[in-house]
C-alpha positions as CSV (number, residue, x, y, z in Angstrom):
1,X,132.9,41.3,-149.2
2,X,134.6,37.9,-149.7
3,X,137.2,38.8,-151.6
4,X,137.9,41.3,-148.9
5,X,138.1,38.8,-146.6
6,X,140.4,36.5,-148.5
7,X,142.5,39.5,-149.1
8,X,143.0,39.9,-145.6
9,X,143.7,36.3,-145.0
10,X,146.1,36.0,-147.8
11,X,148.1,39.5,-146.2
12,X,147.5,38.3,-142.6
13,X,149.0,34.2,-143.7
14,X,152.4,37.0,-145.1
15,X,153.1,38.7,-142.3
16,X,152.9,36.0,-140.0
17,X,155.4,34.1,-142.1
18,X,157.7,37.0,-142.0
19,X,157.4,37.4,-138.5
20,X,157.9,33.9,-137.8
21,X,161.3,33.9,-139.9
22,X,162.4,36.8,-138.1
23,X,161.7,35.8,-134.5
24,X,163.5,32.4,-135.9
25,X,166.3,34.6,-136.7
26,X,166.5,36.6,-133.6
27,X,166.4,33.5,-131.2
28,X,169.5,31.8,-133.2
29,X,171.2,35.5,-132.9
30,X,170.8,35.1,-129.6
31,X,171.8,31.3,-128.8
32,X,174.9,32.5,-131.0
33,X,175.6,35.3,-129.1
34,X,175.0,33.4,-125.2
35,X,177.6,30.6,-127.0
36,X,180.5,33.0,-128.0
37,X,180.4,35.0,-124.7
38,X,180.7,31.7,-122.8
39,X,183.9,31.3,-124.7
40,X,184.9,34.6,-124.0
41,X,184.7,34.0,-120.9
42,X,186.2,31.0,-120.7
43,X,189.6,32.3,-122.0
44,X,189.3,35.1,-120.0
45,X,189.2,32.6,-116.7
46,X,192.6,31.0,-118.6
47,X,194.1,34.6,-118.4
48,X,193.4,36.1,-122.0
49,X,192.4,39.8,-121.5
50,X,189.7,40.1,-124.1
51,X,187.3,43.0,-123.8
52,X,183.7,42.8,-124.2
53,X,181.7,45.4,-125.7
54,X,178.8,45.6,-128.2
55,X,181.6,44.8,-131.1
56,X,182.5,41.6,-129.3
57,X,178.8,41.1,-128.8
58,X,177.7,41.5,-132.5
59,X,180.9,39.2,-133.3
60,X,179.7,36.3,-131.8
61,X,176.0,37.0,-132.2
62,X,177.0,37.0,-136.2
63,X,179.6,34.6,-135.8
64,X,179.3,32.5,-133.6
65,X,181.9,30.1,-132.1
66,X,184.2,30.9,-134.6
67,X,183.6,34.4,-134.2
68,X,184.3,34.3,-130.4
69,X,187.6,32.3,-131.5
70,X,188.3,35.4,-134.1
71,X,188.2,37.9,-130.7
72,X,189.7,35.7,-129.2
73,X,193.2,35.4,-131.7
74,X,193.1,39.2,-132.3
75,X,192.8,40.0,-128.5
76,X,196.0,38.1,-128.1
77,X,198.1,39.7,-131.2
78,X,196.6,43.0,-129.4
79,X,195.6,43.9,-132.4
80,X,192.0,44.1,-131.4
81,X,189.5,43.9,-128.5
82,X,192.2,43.8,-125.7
83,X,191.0,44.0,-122.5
């Protein structure tokens, strides 16, 4: 019965660690993602035509800054992500 318990405590103590590293993870995804649409949208008020879609979105979420300024460069070669 104790060792039960333990067991449980040991698995419950796991997950919770898991889930705290993922929610971690999400909430930086996120801050990263709010942070490269800004710029986004900042060089689209300066007149770049840079389209946003869930490519652009994942971009920045995974990049960042510098993944907002990577749109940003390949929107203006229209190479990529023109608007």
């Amino acid at each position: 019965m104790i060792l039960t318990e333990i067991l449980v405590l040991v698995v419950a103590l796991i997950v919770a660690f898991f889930l705290y590293n993922l929610f971690d993870n999400l909430i930086h995804l996120g801050i990263h993602a709010v942070i490269g649409l800004a710029i986004l949208y900042v060089a689209r008020f300066f007149g770049l035509k840079v389209a946003v879609s869930i490519w652009t979105i994942l971009i920045c979420a995974l990049g960042g800054s510098i993944g907002a300024v990577i749109v940003i460069i390949l929107s203006y070669l229209k190479i990529a992500f023109v608007g």
